[in-house]
N, C-alpha and C positions, 0 to 999 in steps of 0.2 A: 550123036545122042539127040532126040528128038525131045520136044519140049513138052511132053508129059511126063520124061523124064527127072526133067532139070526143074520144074516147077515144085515139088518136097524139098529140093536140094535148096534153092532160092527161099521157099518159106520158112524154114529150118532157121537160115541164115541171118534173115529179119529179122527172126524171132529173138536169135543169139544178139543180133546189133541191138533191140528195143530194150532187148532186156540191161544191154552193159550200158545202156543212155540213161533208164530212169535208174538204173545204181548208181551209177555216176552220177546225175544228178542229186539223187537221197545223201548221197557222198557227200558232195558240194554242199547241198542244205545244211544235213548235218557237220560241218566242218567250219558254216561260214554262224550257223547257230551255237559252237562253239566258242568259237571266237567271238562271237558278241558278247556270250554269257561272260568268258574272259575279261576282254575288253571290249568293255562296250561304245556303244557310237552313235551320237544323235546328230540330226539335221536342226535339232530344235532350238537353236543359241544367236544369241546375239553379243556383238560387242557393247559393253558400255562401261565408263568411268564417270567418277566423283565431277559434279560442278558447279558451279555457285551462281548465285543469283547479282548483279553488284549494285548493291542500291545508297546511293550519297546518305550520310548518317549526318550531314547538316541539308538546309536549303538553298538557294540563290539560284543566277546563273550562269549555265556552262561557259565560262570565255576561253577554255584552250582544249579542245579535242584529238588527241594525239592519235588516238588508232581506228580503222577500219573494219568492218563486218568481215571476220574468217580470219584476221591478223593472227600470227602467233608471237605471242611476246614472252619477255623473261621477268626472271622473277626481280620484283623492286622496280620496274621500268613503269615511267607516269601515265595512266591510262587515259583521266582526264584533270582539269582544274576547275571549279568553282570561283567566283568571285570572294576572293575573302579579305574586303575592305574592310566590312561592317566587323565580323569577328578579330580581326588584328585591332579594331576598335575596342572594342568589349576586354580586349586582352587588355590593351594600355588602361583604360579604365579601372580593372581589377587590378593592374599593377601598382597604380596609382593607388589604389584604397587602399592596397598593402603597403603601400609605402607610410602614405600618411599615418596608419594602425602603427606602424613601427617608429615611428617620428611621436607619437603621444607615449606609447610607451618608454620611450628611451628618456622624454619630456619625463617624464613622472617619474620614473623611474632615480632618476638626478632629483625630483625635487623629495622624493625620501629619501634617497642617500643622505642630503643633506639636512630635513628634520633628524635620520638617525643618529648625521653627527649630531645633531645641534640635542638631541634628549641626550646621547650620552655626556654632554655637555651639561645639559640640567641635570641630571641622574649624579652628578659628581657636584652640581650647586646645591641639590636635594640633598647630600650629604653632608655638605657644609652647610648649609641652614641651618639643617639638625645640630650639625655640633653647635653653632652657632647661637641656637635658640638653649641648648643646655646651657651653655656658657653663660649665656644671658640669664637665665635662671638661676645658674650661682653666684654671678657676681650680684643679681637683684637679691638674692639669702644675702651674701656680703655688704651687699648695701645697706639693709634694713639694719643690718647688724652691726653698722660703722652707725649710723642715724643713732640707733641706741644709746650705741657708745654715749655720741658727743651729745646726748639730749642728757646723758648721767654726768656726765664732765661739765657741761655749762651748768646743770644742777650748783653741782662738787663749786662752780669758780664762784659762782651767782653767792651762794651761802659764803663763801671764805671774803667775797668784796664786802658781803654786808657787812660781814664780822670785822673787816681789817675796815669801814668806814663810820661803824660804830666806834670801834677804838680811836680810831683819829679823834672822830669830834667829843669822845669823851676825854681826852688827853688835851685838849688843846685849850681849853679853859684853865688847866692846872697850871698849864705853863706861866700865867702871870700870877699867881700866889707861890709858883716857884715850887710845884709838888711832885714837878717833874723838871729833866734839862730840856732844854730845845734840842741836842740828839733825839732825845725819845720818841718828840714831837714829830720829829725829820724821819725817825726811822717808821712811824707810823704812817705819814703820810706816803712816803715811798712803798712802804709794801702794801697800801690802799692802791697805789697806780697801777702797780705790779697787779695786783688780785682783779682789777678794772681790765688791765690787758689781755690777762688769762681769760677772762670773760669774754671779751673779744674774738681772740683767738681759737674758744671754744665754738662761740656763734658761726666762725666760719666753717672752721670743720666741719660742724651739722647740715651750713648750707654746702658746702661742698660734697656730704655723704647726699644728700636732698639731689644735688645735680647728679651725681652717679646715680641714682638709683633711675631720674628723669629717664638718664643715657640710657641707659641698661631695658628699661619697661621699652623704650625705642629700638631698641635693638633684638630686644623678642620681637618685638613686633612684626620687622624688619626682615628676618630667620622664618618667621611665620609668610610672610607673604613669599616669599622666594620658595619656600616648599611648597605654596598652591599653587606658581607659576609652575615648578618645574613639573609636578604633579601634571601639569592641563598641557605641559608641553608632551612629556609621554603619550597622554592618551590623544592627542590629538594625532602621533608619530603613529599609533595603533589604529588612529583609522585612518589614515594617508596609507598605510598598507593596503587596505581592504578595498580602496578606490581602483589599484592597479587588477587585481585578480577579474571585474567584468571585462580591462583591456587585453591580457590574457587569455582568458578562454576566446575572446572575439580572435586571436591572432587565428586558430583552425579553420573558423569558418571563411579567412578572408583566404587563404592559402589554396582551401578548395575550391574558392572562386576562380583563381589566378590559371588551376589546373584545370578544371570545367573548360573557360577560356581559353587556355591554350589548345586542349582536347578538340573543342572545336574550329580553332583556328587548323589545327594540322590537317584536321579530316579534311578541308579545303583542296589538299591535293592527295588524288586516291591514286595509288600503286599495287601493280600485280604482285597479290599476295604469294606466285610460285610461277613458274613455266608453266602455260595456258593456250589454249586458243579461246578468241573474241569468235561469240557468236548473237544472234540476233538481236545486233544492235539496232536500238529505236530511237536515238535520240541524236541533236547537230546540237553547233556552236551554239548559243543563246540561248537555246530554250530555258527554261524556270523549272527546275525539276525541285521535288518536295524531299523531305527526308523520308526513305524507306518504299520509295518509287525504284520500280529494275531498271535499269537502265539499258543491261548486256546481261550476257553470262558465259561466265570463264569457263571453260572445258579443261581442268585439270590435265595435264597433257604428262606427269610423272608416271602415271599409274595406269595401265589399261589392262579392262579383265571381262573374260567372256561368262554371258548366266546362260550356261546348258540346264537345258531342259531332260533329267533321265526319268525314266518309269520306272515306280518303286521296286519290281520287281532288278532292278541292274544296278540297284545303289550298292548289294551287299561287295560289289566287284570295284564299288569305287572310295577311295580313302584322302584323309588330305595328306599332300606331302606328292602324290602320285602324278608323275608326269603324263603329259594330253598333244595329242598334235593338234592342232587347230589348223583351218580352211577358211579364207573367206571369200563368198560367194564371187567378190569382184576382183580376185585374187585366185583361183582354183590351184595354180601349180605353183603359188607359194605358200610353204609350209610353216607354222608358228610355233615355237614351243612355248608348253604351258604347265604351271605345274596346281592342280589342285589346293586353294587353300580352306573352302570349307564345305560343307552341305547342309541345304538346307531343312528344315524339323517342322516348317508349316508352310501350308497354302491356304488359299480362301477356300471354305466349302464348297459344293457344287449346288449351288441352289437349286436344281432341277432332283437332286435327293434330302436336304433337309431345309429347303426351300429359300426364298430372299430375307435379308434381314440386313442391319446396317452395318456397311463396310466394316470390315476386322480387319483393314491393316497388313494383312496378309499378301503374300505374292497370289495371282491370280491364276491358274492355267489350264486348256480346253485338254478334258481326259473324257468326254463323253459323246457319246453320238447318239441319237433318238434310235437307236433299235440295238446300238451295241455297249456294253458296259466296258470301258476301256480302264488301266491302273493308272494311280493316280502321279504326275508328274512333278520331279521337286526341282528346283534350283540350285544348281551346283556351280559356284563361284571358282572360277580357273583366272589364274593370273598369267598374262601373258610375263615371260622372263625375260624378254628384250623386242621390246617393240619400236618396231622400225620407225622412222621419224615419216612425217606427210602419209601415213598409209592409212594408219584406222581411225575411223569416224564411230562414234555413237550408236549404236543399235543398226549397225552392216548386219549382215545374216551369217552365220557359222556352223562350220562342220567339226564336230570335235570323235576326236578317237582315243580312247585312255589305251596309255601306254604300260607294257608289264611294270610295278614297282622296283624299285631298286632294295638288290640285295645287302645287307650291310652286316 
């Protein structure tokens, strides 16, 4: 067969291979555009996790430096020390003020215990004053009333002496014309002595009721002054209370000095608040760092999660809860599992459509090209579910591929 033959046969044949190439490829396209709309897959991610800035929350300086720039440390282990003479200072001092605050009040506190005994003490002489000064009162009614008496009684003897010494010396002349006996005589002059004695005896009474009554006006008197004491001792027990309550409220404020104090003294030695790595440390032994100066910063080393970047058009394919392979660029054929925890609901505008205006906060991300209108790109937060130790750093670059969901 000659080759004008064979040349239909051959162009036939090309025709048949060009054609099962681009079906097969359309095949491919459509099968691998499939599978993205599926699960989708971006190159657009980074690693990154939580970390903190660690800046001394007192001042001085550093005299003990435990760790190195890239260290990983654990959680509670001492990262550095501060000088803390001066604040262990301040601590004793405030302890010391508490102390003393608690030494006045306990002072004071005793010395109204013991006004309170000593008023219920007056409080119970305040009631016998009182009875006292009643008593005083009636026995002064009694008094005036015995004075009476004997002021009627020495009346009663005074008239009966006159009378029995009128009759004597009118008797006693008769006696020598014999118009009477000398009995008569004898019995007159004896009951003259007799009526002279009762008069006597009278006059004492009266001064004896005169001395009770002295007693008695002395003895209100007496009742009265013991109830103005106990009276001024009460009130004075009422304000020895009132002295302690400014020592009182001061007990809070010294308490929260003691704790300020302390607060400050501990921050003197700062420890890793969790499993970390130490990164761009700036600071050695000595220097004088200020309160709220960085010093490091902790790289949270519990938690690592990659922010993909999807086009909004491939979010409807992706859920939280949904497992993701992950890639890292410095890593290619080791695989990561990840499981979707959220997605995100904003980005920064595109200033090149509603123009520049002040930061919103927002995540930032390139969906435009000077000639093409690209969709817009969201952040989808994938948490790595066991992350190997020593492997991922901070914003490495990543390949993520969402994995079918699981059936349940």
């Amino acid at each position: 067969m000659d080759d004008s033959q064979l040349t239909p046969a051959r162009s036939f044949l090309g025709t048949v291979i060009s054609a099962a190439i681009v079906l097969g490829a359309c095949a491919a396209v459509g099968l691998v555009a499939h599978r993205n709309a599926l699960y989708p897959r971006t190159d657009d991610a980074e690693v990154v996790a939580n970390f903190i800035g660690m800046a001394p929350l007192v001042e001085g300086p550093v005299v003990e430096l435990l760790v190195h720039d890239n260290d990983f440390v654990k959680k509670g282990q001492l990262l550095y020390r501060l000088d803390d003479r001066p604040y262990l200072y301040a601590l004793q001092r405030a302890l010391a003020a508490q102390a003393g605050l608690e030494g006045e009040i306990r002072n004071e506190s005793r010395r109204i215990a013991s006004q309170e005994s000593g008023v219920s003490v007056a409080e119970a002489g305040f009631q016998n004053a009182r009875a006292n000064q009643d008593r005083a009162e009636a026995e002064m009614k009694a008094a005036q009333a015995a004075i009476a008496q004997a002021n009627a009684s020495l009346g009663e003897r005074k008239v009966e002496l006159a009378y029995a010494d009128h009759n004597l010396h009118r008797i006693e002349p008769l006696l020598a014309r014999q118009f009477v006996t000398p009995d008569d005589v004898d019995r007159a002059r004896t009951l003259a002595g007799a009526k002279s004695e009762a008069v006597r005896r009278a006059e004492s009474e009266l001064a004896l009721a005169n001395a009770r009554l002295t007693a008695t006006v002395a003895q209100k008197a007496q009742a009265a002054a013991l109830i103005a004491h106990s009276d001024a001792q009460i009130r004075q027990s009422s304000n020895a209370v009132l002295t302690i309550d400014p020592l009182i409220a001061e007990r809070e404020n010294r308490a929260a000095a003691v704790r300020r104090a302390r607060y400050d003294y501990e921050q003197c030695s700062v420890y890793a608040p969790f499993d970390a790595r130490v990164t761009n440390l700036t600071i050695s032994e000595g220097q004088y760092v200020k309160t709220g100066q960085q010093l490091f910063t902790l790289i949270d080393a519990r938690n690592w999660w990659v922010m993909a970047n999807f086009r909004e058009t491939q979010l409807d394919s992706v859920r939280p809860g949904q497992p993701a392979d992950i890639y890292l660029m410095s890593k290619p054929g080791e695989r990561l599992d990840g499981v979707v925890e959220s997605i995100g609901y904003g980005v920064a505008p595109d200033p090149d459509v509603v123009g520049k205006f002040t930061p919103s906060g927002l995540p930032e991300t390139q969906r435009t090209l000077n000639w093409v209108r690209l969709a817009s790109r969201y952040p989808v937060r994938i948490r790595i579910t066991a992350p190997p130790p020593d492997l991922l750093r901070v914003s490495q670059v990543a390949v993520v591929t969402m994995r079918p969901r699981p059936v349940h």
